[in-house]
C-alpha positions as CSV (number, residue, x, y, z in Angstrom):
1,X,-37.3,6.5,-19.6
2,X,-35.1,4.4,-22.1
3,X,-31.8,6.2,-20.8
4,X,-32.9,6.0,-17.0
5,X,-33.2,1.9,-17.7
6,X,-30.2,1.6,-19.5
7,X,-28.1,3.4,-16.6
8,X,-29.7,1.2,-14.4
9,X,-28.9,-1.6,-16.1
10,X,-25.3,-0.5,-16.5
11,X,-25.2,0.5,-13.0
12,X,-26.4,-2.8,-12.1
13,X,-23.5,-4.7,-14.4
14,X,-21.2,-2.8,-12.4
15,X,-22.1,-3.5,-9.0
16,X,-22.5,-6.9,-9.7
17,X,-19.1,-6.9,-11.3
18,X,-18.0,-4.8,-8.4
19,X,-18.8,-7.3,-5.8
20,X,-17.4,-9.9,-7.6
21,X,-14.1,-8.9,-8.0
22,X,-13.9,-7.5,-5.2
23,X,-15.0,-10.4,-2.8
24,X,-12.6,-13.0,-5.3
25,X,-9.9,-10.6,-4.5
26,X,-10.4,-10.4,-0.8
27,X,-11.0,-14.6,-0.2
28,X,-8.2,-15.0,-2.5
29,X,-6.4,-12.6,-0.1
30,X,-7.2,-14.0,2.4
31,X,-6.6,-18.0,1.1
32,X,-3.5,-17.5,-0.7
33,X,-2.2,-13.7,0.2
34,X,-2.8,-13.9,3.9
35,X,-0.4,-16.6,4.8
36,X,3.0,-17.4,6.1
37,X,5.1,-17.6,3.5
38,X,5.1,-14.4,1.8
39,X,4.4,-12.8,-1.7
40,X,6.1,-10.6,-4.3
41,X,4.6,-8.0,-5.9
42,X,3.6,-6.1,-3.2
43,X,6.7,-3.5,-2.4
44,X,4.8,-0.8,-3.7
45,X,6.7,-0.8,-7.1
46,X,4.1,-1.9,-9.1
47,X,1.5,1.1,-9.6
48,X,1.5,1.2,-6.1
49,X,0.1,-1.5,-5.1
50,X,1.0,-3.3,-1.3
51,X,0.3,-5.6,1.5
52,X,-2.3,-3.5,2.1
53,X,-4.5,-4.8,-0.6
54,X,-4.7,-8.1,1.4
55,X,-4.4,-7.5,5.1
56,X,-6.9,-5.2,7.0
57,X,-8.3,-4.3,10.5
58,X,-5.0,-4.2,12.4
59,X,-3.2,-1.2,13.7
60,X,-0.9,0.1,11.1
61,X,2.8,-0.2,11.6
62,X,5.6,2.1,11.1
63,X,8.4,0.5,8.6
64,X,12.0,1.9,7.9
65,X,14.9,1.1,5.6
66,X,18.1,1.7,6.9
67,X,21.7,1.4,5.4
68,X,23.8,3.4,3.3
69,X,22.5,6.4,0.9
70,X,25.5,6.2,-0.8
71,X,28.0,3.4,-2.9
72,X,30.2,3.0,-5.5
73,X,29.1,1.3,-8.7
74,X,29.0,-2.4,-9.1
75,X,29.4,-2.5,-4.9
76,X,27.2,-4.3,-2.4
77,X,25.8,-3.3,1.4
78,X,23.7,-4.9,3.9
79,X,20.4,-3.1,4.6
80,X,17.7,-3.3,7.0
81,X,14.0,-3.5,6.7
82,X,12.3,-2.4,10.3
83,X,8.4,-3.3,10.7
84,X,7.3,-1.4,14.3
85,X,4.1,-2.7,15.6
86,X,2.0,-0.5,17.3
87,X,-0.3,-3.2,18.6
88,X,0.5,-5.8,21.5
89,X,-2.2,-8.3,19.3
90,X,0.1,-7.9,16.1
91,X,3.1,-9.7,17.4
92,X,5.3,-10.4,14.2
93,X,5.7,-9.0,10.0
94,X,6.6,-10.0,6.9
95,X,8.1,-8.0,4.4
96,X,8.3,-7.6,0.3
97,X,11.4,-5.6,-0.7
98,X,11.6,-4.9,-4.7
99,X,14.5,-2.7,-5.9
100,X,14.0,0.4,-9.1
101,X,17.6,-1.8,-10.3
102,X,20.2,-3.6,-9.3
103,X,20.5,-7.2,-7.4
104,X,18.9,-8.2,-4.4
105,X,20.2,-10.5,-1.9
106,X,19.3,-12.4,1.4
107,X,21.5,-12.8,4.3
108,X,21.7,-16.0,6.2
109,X,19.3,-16.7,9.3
110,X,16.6,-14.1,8.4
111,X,13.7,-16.7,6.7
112,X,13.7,-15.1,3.6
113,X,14.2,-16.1,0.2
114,X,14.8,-14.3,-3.6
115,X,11.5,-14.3,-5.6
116,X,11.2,-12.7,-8.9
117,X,14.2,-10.5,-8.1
118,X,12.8,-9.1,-4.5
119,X,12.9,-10.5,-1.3
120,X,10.0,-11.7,0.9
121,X,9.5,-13.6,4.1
122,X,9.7,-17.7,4.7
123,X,7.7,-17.3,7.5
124,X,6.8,-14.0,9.6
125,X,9.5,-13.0,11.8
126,X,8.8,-12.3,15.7
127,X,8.8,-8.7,17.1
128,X,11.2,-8.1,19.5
129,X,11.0,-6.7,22.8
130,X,10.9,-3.0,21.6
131,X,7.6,-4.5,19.5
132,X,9.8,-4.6,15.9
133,X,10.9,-7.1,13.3
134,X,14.2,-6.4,11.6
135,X,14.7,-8.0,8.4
136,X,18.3,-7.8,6.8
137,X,19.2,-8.2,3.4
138,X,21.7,-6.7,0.6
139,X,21.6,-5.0,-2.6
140,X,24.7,-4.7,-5.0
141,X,24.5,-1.7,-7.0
142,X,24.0,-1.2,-11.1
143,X,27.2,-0.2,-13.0
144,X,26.3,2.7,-14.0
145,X,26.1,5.7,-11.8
146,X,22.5,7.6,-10.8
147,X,19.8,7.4,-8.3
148,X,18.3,4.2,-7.6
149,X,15.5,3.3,-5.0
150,X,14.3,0.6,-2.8
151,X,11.0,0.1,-2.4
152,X,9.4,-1.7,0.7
153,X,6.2,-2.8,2.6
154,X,5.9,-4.9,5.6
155,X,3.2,-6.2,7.6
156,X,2.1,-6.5,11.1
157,X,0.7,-9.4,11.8
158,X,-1.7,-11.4,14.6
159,X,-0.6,-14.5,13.1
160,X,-4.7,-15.8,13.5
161,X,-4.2,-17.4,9.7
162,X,-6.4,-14.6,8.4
163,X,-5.9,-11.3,6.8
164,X,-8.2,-9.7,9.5
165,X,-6.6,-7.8,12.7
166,X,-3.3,-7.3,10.3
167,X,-2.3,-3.9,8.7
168,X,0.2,-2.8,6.3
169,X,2.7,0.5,5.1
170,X,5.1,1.2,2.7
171,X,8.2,3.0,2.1
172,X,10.9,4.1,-0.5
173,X,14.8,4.9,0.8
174,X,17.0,6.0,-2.2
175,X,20.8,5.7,-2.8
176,X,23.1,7.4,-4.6
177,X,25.8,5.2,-6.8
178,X,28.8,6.7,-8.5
179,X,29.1,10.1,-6.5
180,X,25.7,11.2,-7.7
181,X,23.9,13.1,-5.2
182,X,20.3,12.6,-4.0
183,X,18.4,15.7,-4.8
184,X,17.5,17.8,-2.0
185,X,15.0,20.7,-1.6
186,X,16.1,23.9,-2.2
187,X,17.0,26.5,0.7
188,X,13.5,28.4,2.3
189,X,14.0,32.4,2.1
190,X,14.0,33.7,5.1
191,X,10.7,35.3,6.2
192,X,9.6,38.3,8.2
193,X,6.5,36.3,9.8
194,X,5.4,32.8,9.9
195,X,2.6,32.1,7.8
196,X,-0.1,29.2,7.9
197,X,0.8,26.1,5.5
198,X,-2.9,24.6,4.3
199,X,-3.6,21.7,4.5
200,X,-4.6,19.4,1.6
201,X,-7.3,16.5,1.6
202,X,-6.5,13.9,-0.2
203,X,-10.3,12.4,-0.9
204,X,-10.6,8.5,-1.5
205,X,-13.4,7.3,-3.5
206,X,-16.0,5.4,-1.9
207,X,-14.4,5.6,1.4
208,X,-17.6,6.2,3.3
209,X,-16.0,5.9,6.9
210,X,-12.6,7.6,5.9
211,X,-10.6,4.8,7.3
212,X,-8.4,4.6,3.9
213,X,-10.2,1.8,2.9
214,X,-13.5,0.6,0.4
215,X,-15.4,-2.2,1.6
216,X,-17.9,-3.8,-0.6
217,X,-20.2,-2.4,2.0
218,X,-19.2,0.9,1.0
219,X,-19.8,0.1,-2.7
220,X,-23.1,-1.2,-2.3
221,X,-23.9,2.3,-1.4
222,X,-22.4,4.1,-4.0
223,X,-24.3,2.2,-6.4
224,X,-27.8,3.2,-4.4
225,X,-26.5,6.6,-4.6
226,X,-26.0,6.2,-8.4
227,X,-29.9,4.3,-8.9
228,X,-31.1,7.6,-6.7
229,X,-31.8,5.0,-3.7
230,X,-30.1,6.9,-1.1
231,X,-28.7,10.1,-1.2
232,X,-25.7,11.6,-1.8
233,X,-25.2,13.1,1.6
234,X,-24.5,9.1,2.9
235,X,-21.6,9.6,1.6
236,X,-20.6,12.4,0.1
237,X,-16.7,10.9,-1.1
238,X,-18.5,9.3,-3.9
239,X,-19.3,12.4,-5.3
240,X,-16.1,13.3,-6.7
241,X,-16.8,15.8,-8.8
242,X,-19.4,17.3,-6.8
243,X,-22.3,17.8,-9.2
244,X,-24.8,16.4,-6.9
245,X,-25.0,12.6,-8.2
246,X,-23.3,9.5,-8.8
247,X,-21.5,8.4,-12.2
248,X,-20.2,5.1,-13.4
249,X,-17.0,6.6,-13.6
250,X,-17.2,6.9,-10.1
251,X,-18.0,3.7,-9.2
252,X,-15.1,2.2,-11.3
253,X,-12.6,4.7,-9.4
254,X,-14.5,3.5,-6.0
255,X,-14.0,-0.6,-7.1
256,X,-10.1,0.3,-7.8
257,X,-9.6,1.7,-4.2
258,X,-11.4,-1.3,-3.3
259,X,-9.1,-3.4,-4.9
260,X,-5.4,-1.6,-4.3
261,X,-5.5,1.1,-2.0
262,X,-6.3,4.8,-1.2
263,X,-4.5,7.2,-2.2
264,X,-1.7,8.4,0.5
């Protein structure tokens, strides 16, 4: 009886902890994240972490670097960031652009500006008549030869003020400086037949409705599951290790999907 009350009550700590952090994170988002004139910090560079943390219920775009893959040391290029909407409600983007090294740069007329060494958005940009918002900007490459990498999210937005009836994606484009070439896969051997490739499931804690997202919601019931409340079969993602019950562990990974992203 003593341990069932003290799992309880640590159960309890962490829900409440849980849905604290987790709301403050999402009104922040939606207060200070979700507005027009763009953050840094959310390219994907930092453990992963994107626009997607603070922008949800939209249609998720398709985004796309373009420019060149390869330069000489020390040399600058004009690159593209492309946010394609796939929703006639999310009618323009914003961007975050960080780079692995190197110097970042903005190019006249495109409302950005340089924050913390990345580029972001003044104010979101209009889609265009093919439903996409092209952001240009440069990068001059390190001295030193090797293979560096942009990385990139953008957002397509409803422009309603909110972070609700946005979504988010990411991307990485590498570049080769100093004749250094990007690696490449090696060569399949030819075979006699085709053969089935499996599939792999990537599982995200606490995603109950397997929308790549945790809602507090969706927490609230892991932590029934955990107390012995509901069962596990409500949603079985919490289970992780599938030994039939809920662990604190568990909920922890749960909050941290909650508060960054699934995994991709």
């Amino acid at each position: 009886m003593k341990n069932s009350a003290m799992k309880t009550r640590s159960v309890l700590r962490i829900a409440a902890h849980a849905a604290w952090v987790v709301s403050f994170s999402l009104g922040y988002a939606a207060t200070g994240f979700a507005n027009k004139t763009g953050i840094t910090g959310a390219s994907g560079k930092s453990n992963g972490f994107y626009c997607k943390g603070c922008h949800s219920g939209g249609t998720t775009p398709t985004v796309a670097f373009d420019g060149p893959t390869a330069m000489d040391p020390g040399s600058t290029a004009t690159f593209s960031f492309t946010v394609s909407s796939h929703s006639a409600s999310q009618i323009a983007a914003g961007l975050d652009v960080a780079a692995s090294d190197g110097i970042l740069g903005v190019v006249n007329a495109q409302e950005t500006r340089l924050e913390h060494s990345e580029v972001t958005h003044n104010a979101p940009k209009g889609n265009d008549d093919n439903g996409q918002a092209i952001f240009l900007f440069t990068w001059q490459a390190p001295a030193s030869p090797g293979i560096y990498t942009l990385f990139g999210a953008g957002t397509s937005v409803n422009l309603n003020d909110l972070r609700t009836g946005d979504a988010a994606a990411r991307t990485t484009y590498a570049i080769a400086v100093g004749g250094v070439s990007t690696p490449t896969p090696p060569p399949m051997e030819p075979t006699a037949t085709a053969t089935a490739t499996p599939t792999v499931t990537v599982t995200c804690i606490g995603d109950c409705g397997g929308d790549g997202e945790v809602t507090v919601d969706e927490l609230i019931t892991g932590v029934n599951i955990a107390l012995g409340a509901t069962p596990t079969s409500t949603c079985p993602v919490f289970d992780a290790n599938g030994d039939g019950e809920v662990t604190i562990d568990e909920l922890i990974k749960a909050v941290n999907n909650a508060l960054t992203a699934c995994p991709v």
